[in-house]
Residue, then its C-alpha position, 0 to 999 in steps of 0.5 A: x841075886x843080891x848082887x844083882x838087886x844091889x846092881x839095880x839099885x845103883x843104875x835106878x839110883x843113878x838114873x833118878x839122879x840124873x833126871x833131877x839133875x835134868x830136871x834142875x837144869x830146866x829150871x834154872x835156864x836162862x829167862x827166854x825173850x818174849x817182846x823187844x823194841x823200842x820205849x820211852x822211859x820215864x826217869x825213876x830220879x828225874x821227871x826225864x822220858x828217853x827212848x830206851x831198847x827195852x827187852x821183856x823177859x819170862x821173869x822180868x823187863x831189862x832196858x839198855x840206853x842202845x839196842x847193842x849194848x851187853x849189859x842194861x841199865x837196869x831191870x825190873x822183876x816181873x813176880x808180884x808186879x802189876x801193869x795199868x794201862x792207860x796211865x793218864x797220870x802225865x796230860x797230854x803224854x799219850x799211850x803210856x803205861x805204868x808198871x808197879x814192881x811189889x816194893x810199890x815203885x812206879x815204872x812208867x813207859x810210853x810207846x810210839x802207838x795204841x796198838x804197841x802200848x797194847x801188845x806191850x801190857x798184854x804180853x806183860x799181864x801174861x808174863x805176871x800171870x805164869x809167874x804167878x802160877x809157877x809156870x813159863x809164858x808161852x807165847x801165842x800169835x799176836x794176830x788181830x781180830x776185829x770179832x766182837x766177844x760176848x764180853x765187851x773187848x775195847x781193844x777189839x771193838x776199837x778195831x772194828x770202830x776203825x774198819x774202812x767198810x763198816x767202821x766209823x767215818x773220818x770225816x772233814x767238818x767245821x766249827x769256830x772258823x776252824x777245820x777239824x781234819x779225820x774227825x767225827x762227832x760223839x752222835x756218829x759213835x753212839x750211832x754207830x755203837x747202836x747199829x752194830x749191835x754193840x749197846x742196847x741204848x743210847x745210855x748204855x752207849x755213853x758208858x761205853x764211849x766214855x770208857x773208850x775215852x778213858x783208855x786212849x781209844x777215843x780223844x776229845x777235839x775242840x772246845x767242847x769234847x776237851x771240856x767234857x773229857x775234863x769233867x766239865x760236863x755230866x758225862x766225860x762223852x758227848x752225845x752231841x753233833x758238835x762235839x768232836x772226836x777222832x782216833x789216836x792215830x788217824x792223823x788228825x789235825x785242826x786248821x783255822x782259816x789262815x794264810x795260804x802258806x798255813x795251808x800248804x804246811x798242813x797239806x804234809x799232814x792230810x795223808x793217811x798214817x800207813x806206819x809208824x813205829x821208832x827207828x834210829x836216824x843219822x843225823x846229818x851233820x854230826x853222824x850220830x845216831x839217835x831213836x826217832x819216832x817215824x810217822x808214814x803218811x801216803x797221799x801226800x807221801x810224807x815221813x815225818x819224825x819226832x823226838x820219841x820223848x816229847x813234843x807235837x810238833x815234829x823235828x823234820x820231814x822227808x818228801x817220799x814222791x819220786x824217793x829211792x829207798x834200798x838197803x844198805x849192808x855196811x856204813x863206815x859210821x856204823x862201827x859203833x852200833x855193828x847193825x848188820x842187815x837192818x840199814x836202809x837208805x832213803x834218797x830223796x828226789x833233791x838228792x838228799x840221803x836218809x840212813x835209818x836202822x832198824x830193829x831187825x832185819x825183818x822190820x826193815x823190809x817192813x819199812x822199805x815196802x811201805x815207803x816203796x809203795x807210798x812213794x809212787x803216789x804222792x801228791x795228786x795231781 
């Protein structure tokens, strides 16, 4: 009998050995991805923003200075860090957000959109939240919803201030001998805020445009708002029929009464944005390859890019009516970036060739369907 309880007591023994051991192992798996892509990185020496590929981790954030590289430039723990979104610290620089690591050092990053700037902080605040707590993140559907919480939720109210039906009206209105394109005024938001039940008052409705403001949600246009925005004003709103207003987003734009060549300029710009997002483009002359910000526009069918760092104005333009857009699978000047189902093609209708790369092979279907679609209206005639 003893023999056999010392027997037990070794195979028992052994079996709780090999589920700590399990148990260890667990834990001391590598970190799992959550959310990839691409960012602009404010230096941490210099006042300098690059476009980095930057890689969010249960327990922290890496950044490469490309998508293929193995190892990153540098990584940012995420244990006792926080995030402040918006971060208005740097002017006219939109969709910023700053990540303050618990040795008080600034991380400042800027997305391409609103929406990706959110998607980034949300999942950040969520990945701090279970490190906290001592727990995994697990991630959840990312799907929108434009439904109104009790509470207010400025990313969803800003959702539904945006519906086609129901939303806010871009409209095309004049002051100044100037044209402001996708705008509306700060009455038709109060207005609206009121209707759909989302305020009580007017007054309330001030508060909670000028916190819509505040976050990116809402940017001044014209004299008046900007000046208000700037706390020229009592309120940094306006409730007021000639003050304007527009979405980050829309595709808004201000013309003066000029030339018609002016005219026909902005006519690349009056379309609706359909996607915008960063992708590598091929440069022409020497083949390199660079991270641009793409902005897709439809009716006129347009793409244009931007140096995802900085700078309004934007470094070229691609006429998409007529355009082939197809996938390409190998590139003899891909070697050094070994993309493999995520090169796409775009020929436009004077026979001049676009490569362009994606993240993944997923989003590069994303973008051939959009400029396919797009591409087959164009200008009206």
């Amino acid at each position: 009998m003893d023999r056999e309880r010392l027997c037990c007591q070794r195979n028992s023994t052994a079996s709780t050995d090999r589920a700590e051991t399990r148990i260890a192992q667990a834990m001391e798996r590598e970190p799992m991805r959550i959310r990839e892509g691409y960012l602009v990185k404010k230096g941490s020496m210099f006042n300098t923003w690059k476009p980095m590929w930057v890689v969010l981790l249960e327990d922290g954030i890496e950044f490469y200075k490309r998508k293929a590289d193995n190892s990153p430039k540098g990584m940012i723990p995420l244990k006792g860090s926080s995030v402040h979104s918006p971060c208005q610290d740097f002017g006219k620089r939109m969709f910023v957000f700053k990540l303050t690591v618990a040795k008080q050092q600034d991380h400042f990053f800027q997305a391409a959109y609103l929406e990706e700037r959110d998607a980034w902080v949300r999942d950040i605040k969520k990945a701090i939240h279970h490190i906290d707590g001592g727990q995994r993140f697990a991630r959840k559907s990312t799907r929108k919803s434009i439904r109104l919480p009790e509470t207010i939720n400025l990313s969803a109210l800003y959702l539904s201030m945006k519906d086609p039906e129901k939303g806010i009206k871009e409209l095309k209105l004049e002051k100044d001998k100037r044209v402001f394109n996708h705008c509306f005024t700060g009455t038709c938001v109060i207005d609206w805020l009121v209707s759909s039940s989302s305020i009580r008052n007017r007054k309330e409705g001030l508060l909670l445009a000028s916190s819509l403001l505040s976050e990116g949600y809402l940017q001044p246009a014209g004299d008046t708002s900007k000046a208000a925005a700037e706390g020229l004003s009592d309120t940094p709103f306006l409730d007021l029929s000639d003050a304007y207003y527009y979405f980050p987003d829309s595709g808004f734009f201000c013309e003066g009464y000029s030339s018609d060549d002016d005219v026909v300029l902005k006519e690349e710009f009056r379309g609706t944005i359909v996607k915008q997002g960063c992708l590598l483009k091929q440069g022409h002359r020497r083949k390199n390859w660079k991270v641009r910000k793409f902005v897709l526009r439809d009716d006129p069918a347009y793409l244009h890019y931007y140096d995802p760092a900085g700078g309004e104005e934007p470094l070229g333009a691609i006429h998409l009516r007529g355009c082939v857009v197809t996938a390409v699978e190998d590139m003899p000047d891909t070697k050094k970036y070994d993309a493999d189902n995520i090169l796409f093609e775009i020929i436009t209708a004077n026979e001049i060739h676009y490569y362009l790369q994606a993240a993944s092979s997923t989003e590069r279907t994303e973008w051939i369907k959009a400029i396919q679609s797009v591409s087959r209206t164009g200008l009206k005639a």
